[in-house]
Structure formats: structure tokens, C-alpha cells
Biopython code that builds the backbone (N, CA, C, O; Angstrom):
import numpy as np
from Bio.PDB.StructureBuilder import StructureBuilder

atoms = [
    (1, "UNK", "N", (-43.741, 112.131, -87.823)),
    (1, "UNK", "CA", (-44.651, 111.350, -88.606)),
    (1, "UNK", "C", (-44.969, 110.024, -87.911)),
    (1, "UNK", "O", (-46.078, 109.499, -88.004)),
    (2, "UNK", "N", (-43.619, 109.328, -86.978)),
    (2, "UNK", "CA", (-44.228, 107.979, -86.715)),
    (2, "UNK", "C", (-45.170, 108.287, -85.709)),
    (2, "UNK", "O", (-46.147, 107.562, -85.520)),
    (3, "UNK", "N", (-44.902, 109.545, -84.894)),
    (3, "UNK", "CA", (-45.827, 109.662, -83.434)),
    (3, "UNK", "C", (-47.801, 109.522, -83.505)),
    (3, "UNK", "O", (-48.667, 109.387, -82.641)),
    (4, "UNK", "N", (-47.816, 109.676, -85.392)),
    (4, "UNK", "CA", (-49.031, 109.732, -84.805)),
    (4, "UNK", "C", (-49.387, 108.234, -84.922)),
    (4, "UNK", "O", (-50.601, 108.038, -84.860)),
    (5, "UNK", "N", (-48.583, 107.066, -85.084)),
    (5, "UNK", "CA", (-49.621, 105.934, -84.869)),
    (5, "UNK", "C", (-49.084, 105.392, -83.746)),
    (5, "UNK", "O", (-49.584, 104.281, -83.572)),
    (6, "UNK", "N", (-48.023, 105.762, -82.616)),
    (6, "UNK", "CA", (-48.038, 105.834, -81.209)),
    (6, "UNK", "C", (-48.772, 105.665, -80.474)),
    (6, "UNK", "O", (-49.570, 106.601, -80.435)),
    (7, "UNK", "N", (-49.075, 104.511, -79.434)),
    (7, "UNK", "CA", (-50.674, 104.491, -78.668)),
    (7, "UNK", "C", (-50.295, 104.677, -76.996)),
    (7, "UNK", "O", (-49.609, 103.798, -76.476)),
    (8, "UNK", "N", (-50.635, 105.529, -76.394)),
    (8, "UNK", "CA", (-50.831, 105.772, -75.448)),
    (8, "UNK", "C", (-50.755, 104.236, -74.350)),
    (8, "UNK", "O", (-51.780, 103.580, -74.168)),
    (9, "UNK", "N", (-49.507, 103.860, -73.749)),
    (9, "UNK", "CA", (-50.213, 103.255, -72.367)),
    (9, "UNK", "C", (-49.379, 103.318, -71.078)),
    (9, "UNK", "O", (-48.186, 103.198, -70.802)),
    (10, "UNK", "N", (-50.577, 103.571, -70.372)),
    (10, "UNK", "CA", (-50.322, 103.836, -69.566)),
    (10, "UNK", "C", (-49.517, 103.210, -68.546)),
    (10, "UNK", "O", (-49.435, 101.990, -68.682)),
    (11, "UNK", "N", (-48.801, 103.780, -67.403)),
    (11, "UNK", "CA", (-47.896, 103.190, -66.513)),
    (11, "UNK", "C", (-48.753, 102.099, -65.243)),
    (11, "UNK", "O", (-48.518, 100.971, -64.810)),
    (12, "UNK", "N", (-49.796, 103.112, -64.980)),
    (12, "UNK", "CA", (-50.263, 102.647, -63.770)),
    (12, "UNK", "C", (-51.931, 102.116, -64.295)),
    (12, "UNK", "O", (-52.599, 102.767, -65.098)),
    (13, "UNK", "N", (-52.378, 100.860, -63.670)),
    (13, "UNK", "CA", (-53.717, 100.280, -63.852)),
    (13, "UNK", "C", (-54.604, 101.407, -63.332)),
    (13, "UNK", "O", (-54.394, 102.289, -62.501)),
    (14, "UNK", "N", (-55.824, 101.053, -64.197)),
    (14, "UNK", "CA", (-56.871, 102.128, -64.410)),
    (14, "UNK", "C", (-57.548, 100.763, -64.705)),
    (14, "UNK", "O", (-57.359, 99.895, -65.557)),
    (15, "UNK", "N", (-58.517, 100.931, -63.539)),
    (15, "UNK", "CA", (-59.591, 99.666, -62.795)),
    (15, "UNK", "C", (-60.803, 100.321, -64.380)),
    (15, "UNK", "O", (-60.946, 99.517, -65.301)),
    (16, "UNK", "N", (-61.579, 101.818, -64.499)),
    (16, "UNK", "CA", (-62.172, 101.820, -65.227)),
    (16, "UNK", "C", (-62.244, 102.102, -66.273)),
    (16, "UNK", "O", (-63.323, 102.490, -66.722)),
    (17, "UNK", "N", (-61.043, 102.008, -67.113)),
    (17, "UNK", "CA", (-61.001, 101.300, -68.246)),
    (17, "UNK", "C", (-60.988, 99.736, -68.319)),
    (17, "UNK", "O", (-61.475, 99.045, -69.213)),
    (18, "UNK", "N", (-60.312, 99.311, -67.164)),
    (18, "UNK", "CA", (-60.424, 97.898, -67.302)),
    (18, "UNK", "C", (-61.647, 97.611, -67.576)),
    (18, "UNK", "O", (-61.937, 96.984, -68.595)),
    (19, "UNK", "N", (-62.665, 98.086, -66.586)),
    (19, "UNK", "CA", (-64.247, 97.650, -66.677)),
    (19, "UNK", "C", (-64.992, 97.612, -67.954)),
    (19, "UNK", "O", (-65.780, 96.802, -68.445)),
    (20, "UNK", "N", (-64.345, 99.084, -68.453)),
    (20, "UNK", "CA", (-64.797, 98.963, -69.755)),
    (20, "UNK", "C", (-64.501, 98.139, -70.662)),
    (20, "UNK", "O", (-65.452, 97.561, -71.190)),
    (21, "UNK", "N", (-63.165, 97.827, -71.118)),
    (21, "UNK", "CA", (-62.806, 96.987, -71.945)),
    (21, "UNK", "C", (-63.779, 95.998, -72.109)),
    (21, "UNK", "O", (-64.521, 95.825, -73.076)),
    (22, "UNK", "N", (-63.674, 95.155, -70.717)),
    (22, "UNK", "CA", (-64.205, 93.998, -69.991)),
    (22, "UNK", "C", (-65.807, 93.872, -70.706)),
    (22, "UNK", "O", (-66.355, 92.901, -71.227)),
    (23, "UNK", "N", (-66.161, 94.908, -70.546)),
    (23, "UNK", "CA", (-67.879, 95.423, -71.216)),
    (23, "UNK", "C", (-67.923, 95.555, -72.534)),
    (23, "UNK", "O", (-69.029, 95.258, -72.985)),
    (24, "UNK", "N", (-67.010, 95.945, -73.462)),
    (24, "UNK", "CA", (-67.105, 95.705, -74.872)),
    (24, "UNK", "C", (-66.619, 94.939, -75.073)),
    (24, "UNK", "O", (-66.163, 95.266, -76.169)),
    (25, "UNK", "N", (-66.068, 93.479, -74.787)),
    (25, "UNK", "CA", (-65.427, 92.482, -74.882)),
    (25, "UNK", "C", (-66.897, 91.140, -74.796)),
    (25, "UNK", "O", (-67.113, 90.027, -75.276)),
    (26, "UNK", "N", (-67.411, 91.851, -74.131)),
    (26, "UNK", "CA", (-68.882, 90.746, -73.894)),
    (26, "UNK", "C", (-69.479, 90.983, -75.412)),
    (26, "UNK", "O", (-69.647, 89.987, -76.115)),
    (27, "UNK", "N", (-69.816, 92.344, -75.948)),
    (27, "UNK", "CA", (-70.270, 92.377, -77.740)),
    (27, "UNK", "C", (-69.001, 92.035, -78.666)),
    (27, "UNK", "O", (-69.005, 91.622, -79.825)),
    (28, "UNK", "N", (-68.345, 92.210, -78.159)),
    (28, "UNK", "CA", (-67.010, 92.244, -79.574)),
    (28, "UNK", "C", (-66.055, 91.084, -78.581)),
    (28, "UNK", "O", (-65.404, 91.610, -77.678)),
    (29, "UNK", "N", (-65.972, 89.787, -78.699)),
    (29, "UNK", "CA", (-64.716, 89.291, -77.851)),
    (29, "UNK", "C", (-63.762, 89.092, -79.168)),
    (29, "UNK", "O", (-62.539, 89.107, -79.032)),
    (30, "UNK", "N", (-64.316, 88.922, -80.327)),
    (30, "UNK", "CA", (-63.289, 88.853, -81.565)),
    (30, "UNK", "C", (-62.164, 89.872, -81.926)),
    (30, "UNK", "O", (-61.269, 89.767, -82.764)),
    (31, "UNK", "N", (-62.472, 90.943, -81.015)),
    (31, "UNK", "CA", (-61.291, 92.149, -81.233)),
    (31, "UNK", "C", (-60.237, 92.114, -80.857)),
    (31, "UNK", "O", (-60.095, 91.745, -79.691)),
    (32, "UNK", "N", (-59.405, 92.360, -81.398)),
    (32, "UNK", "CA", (-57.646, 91.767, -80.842)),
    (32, "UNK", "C", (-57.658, 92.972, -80.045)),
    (32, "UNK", "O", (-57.729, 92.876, -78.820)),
    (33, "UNK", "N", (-57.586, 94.255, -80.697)),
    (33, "UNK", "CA", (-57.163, 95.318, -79.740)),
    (33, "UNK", "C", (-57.977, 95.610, -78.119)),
    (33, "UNK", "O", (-57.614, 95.838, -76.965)),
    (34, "UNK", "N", (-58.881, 95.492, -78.643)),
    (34, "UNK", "CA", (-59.540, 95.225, -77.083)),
    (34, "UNK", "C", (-58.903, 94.110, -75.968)),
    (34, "UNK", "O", (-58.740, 94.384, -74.779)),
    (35, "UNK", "N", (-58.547, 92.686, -76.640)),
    (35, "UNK", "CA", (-57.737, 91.774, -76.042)),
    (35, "UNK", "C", (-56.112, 92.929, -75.415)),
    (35, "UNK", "O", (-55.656, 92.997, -74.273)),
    (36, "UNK", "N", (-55.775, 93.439, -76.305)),
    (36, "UNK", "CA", (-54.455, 94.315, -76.048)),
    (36, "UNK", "C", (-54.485, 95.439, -74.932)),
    (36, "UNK", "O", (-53.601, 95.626, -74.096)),
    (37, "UNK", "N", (-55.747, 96.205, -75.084)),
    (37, "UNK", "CA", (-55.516, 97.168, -73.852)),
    (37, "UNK", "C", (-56.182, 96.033, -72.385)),
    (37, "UNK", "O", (-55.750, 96.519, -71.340)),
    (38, "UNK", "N", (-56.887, 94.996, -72.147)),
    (38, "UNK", "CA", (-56.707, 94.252, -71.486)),
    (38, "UNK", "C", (-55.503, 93.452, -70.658)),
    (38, "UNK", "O", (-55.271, 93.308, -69.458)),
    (39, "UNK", "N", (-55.004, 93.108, -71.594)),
    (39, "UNK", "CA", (-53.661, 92.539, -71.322)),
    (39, "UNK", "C", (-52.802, 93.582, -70.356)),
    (39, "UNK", "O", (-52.486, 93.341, -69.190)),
    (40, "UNK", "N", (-52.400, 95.149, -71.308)),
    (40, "UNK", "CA", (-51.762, 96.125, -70.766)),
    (40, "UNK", "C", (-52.247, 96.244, -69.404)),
    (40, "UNK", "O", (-51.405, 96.013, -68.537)),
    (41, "UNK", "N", (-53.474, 96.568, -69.004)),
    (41, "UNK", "CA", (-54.100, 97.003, -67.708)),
    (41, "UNK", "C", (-53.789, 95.616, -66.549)),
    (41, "UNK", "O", (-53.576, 95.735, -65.343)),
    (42, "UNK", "N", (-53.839, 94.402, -67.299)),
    (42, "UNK", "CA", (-53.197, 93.315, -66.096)),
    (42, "UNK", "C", (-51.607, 93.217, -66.244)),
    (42, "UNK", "O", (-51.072, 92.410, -65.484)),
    (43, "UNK", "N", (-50.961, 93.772, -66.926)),
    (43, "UNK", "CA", (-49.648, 93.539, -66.876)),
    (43, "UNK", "C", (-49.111, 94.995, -66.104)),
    (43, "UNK", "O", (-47.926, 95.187, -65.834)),
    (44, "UNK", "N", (-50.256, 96.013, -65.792)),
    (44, "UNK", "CA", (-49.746, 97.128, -64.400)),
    (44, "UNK", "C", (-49.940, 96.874, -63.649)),
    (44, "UNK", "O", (-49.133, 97.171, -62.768)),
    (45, "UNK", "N", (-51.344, 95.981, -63.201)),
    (45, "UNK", "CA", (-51.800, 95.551, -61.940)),
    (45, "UNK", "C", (-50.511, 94.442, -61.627)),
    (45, "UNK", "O", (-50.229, 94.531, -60.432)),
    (46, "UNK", "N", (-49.827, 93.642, -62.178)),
    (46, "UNK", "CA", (-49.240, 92.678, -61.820)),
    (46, "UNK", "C", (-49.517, 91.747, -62.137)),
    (46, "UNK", "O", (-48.848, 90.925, -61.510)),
    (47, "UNK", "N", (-50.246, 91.228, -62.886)),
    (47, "UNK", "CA", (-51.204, 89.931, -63.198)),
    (47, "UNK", "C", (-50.598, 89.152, -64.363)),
    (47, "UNK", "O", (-51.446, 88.858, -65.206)),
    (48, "UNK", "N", (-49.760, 88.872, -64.549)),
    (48, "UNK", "CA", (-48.901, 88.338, -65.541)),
    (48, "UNK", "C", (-49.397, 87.031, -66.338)),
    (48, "UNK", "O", (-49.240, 86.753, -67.527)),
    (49, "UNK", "N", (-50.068, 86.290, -65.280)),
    (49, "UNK", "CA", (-50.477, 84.950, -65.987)),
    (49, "UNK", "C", (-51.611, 85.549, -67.101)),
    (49, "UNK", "O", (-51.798, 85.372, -68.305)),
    (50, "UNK", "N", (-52.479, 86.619, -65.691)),
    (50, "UNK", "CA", (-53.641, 86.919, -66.912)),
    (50, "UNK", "C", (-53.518, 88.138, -68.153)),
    (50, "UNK", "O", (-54.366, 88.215, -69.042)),
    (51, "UNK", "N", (-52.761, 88.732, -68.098)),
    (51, "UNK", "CA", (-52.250, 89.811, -69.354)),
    (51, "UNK", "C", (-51.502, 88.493, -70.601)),
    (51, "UNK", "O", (-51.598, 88.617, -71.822)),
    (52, "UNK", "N", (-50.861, 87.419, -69.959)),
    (52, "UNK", "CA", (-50.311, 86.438, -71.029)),
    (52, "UNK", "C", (-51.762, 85.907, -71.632)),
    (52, "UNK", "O", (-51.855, 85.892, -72.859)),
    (53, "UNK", "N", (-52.735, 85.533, -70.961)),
    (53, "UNK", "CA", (-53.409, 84.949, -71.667)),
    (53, "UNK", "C", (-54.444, 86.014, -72.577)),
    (53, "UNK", "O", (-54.954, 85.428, -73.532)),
    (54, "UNK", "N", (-54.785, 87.266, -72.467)),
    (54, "UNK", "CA", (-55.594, 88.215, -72.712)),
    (54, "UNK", "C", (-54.781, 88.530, -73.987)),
    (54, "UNK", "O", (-55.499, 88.958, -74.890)),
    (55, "UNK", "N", (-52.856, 88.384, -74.442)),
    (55, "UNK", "CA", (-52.362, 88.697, -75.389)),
    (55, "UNK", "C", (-52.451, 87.538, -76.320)),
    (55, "UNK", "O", (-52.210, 87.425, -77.522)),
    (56, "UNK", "N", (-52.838, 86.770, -75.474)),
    (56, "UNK", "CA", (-52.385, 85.321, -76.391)),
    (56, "UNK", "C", (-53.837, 84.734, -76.989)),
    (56, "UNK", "O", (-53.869, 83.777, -77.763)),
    (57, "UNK", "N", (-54.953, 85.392, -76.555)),
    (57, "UNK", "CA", (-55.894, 85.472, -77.112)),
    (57, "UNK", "C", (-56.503, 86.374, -78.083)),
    (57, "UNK", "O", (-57.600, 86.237, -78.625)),
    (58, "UNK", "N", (-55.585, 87.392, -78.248)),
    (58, "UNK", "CA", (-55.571, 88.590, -78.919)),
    (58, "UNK", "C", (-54.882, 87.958, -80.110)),
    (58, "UNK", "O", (-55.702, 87.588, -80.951)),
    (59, "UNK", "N", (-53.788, 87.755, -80.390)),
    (59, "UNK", "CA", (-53.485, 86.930, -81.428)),
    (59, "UNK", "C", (-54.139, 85.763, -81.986)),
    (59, "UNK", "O", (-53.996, 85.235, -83.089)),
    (60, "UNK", "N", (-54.817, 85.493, -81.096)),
    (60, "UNK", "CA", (-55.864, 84.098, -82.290)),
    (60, "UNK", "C", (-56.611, 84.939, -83.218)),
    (60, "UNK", "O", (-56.962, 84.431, -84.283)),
    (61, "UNK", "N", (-56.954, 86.357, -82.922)),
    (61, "UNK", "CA", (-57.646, 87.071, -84.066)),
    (61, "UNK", "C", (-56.581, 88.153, -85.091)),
    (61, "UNK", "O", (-56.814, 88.697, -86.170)),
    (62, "UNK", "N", (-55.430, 88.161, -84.261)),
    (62, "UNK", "CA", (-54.850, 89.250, -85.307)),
    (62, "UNK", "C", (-53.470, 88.541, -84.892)),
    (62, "UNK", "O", (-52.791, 89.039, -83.994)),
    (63, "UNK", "N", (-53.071, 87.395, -85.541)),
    (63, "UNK", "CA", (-52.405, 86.941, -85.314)),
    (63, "UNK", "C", (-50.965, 87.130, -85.829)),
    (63, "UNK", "O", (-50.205, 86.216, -85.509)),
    (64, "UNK", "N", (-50.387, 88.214, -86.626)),
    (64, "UNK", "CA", (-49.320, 89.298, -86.960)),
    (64, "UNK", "C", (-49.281, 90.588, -86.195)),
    (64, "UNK", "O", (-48.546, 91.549, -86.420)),
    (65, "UNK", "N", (-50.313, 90.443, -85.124)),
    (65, "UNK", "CA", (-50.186, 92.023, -84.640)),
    (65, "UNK", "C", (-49.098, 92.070, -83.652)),
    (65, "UNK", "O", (-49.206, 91.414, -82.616)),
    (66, "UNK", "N", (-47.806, 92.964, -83.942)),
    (66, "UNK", "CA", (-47.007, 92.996, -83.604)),
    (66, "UNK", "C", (-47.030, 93.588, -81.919)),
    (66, "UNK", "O", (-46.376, 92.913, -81.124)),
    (67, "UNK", "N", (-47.700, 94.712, -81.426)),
    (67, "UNK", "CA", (-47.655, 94.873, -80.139)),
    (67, "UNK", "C", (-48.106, 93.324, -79.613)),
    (67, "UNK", "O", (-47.177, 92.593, -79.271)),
    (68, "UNK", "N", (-49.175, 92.908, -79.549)),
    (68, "UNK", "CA", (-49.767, 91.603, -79.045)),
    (68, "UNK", "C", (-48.472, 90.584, -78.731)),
    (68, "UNK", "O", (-48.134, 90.306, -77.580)),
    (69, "UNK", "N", (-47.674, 89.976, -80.150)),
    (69, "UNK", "CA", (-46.831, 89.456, -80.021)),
    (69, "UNK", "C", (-45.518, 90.202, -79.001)),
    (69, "UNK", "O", (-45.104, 89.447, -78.120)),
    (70, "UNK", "N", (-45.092, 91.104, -79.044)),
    (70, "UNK", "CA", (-44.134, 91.967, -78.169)),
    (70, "UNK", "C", (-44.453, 91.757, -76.900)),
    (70, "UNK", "O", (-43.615, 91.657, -76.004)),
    (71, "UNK", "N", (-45.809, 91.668, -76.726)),
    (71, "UNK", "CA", (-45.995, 91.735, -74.716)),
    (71, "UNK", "C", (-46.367, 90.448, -74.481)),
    (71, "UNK", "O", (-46.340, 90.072, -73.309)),
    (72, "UNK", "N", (-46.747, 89.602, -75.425)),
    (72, "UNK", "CA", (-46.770, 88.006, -75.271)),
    (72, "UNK", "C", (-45.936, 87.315, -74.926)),
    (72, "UNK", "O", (-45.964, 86.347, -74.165)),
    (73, "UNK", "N", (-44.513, 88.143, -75.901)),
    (73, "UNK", "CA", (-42.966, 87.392, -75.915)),
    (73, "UNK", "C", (-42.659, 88.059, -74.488)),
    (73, "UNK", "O", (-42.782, 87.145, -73.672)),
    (74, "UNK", "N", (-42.358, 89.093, -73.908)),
    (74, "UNK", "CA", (-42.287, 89.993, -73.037)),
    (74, "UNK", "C", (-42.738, 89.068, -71.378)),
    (74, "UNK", "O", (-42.137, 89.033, -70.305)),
    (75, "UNK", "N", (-43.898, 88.491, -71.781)),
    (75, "UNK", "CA", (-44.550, 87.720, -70.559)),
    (75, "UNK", "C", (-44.048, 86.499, -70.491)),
    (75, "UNK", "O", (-44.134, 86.081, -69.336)),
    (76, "UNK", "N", (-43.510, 85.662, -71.294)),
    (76, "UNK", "CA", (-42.971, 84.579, -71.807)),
    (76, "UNK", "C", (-41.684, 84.435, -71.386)),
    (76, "UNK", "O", (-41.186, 83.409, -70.921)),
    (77, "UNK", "N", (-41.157, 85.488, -71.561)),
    (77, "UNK", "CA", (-39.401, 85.817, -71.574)),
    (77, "UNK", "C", (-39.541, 85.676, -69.661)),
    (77, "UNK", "O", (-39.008, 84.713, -69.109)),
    (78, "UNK", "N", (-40.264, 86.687, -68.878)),
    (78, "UNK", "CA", (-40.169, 86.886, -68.232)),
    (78, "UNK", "C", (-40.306, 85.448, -67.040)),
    (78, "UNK", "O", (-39.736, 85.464, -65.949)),
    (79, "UNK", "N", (-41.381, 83.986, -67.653)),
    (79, "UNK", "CA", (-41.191, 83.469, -67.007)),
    (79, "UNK", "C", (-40.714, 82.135, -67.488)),
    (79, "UNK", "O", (-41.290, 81.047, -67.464)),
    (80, "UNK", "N", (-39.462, 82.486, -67.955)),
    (80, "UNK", "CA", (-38.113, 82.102, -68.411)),
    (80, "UNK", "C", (-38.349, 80.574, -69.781)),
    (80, "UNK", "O", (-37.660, 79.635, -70.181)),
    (81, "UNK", "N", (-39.798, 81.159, -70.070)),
    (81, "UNK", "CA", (-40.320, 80.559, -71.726)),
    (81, "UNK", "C", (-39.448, 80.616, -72.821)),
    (81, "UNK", "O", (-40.011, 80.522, -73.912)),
    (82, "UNK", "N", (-38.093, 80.759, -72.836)),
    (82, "UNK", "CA", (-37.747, 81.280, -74.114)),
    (82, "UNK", "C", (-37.953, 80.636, -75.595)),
    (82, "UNK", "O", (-37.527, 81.238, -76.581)),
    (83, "UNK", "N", (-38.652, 79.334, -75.716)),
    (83, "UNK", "CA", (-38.964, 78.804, -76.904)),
    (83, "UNK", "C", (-39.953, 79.263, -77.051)),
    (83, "UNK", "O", (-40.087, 79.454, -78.260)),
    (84, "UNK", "N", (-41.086, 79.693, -76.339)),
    (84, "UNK", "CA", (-42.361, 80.060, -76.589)),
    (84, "UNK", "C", (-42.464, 80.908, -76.703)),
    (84, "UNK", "O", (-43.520, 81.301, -77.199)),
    (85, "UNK", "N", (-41.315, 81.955, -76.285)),
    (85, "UNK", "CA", (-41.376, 83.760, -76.302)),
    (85, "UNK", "C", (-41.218, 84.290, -78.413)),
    (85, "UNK", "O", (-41.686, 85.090, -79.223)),
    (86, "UNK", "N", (-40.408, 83.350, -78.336)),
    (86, "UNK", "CA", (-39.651, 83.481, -80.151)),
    (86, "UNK", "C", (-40.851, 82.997, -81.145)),
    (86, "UNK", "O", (-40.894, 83.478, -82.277)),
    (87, "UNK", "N", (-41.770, 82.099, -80.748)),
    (87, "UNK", "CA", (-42.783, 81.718, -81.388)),
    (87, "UNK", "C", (-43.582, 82.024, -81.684)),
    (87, "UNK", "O", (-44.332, 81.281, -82.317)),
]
sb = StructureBuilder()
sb.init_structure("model")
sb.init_model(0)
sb.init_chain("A")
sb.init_seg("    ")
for serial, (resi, resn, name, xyz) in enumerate(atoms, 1):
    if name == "N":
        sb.init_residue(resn, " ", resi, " ")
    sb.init_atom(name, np.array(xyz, "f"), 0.0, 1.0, " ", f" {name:<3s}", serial, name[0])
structure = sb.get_structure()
């Protein structure tokens, strides 16, 4: 039962989804989840500063959304933020 609200992500960056995102983000930038699979796709490439800020902008609109917060704290933790990771 929990699997079906399970979301798919992936291990390795995928440049065209990135693109896409990137392209419905120009009509919709208010969408958290769009901010979220953004984030994911720079946090495979390696891009840490910019997946922190793509999550952390994702929460100005859905600002309880728990994945968002998880890979926010996650990016935070990692560069040794720990007051800001808990926040």
C-alpha cells in the first residue's frame, strides 16, 4: 500500500529531464515539486550548492513538504550546517 505513493529517483543525472523541468519552471516557477525533481537531478550531477538552493526554494511554496525538507537537511548536514539542517 505505501509503494504506491513512492516516487521514482533516479541514481544517475538525466540532462533531459533536467531541460525539461527547467522549461516548465519558466510557466509554473511556483511549483514546489518541480523545484524537487530539480534539486534531485543537481544533487546526481554533483551540484550541491545548486540542488540546496532549488530545495530551499521549493519550500518557500510547500513549505511542510517533507521530501524538500529531507534533501535540504541532507545538503546542509553535508556541509557541516547542522543548525540549519534541523530548521
Amino acid at each position: 500500500m505505501a509503494e504506491k505513493n513512492m516516487k521514482y529517483e533516479p541514481l544517475d543525472p538525466d540532462e533531459k529531464l533536467l531541460a525539461e523541468v527547467n522549461e516548465k519552471l519558466k510557466t509554473d516557477p511556483c511549483n514546489p515539486e518541480l523545484w524537487y525533481q530539480k534539486g534531485l537531478q543537481h544533487t546526481w550531477k554533483g551540484e550541491g550548492e545548486m540542488a540546496l538552493h532549488c530545495f530551499s526554494t521549493g519550500l518557500i511554496y510547500a513549505p511542510f513538504n517533507a521530501s524538500l525538507r529531507t534533501w535540504r537537511g541532507r545538503k546542509l548536514m553535508g556541509q557541516s550546517d547542522y543548525t540549519l539542517a534541523i530548521s
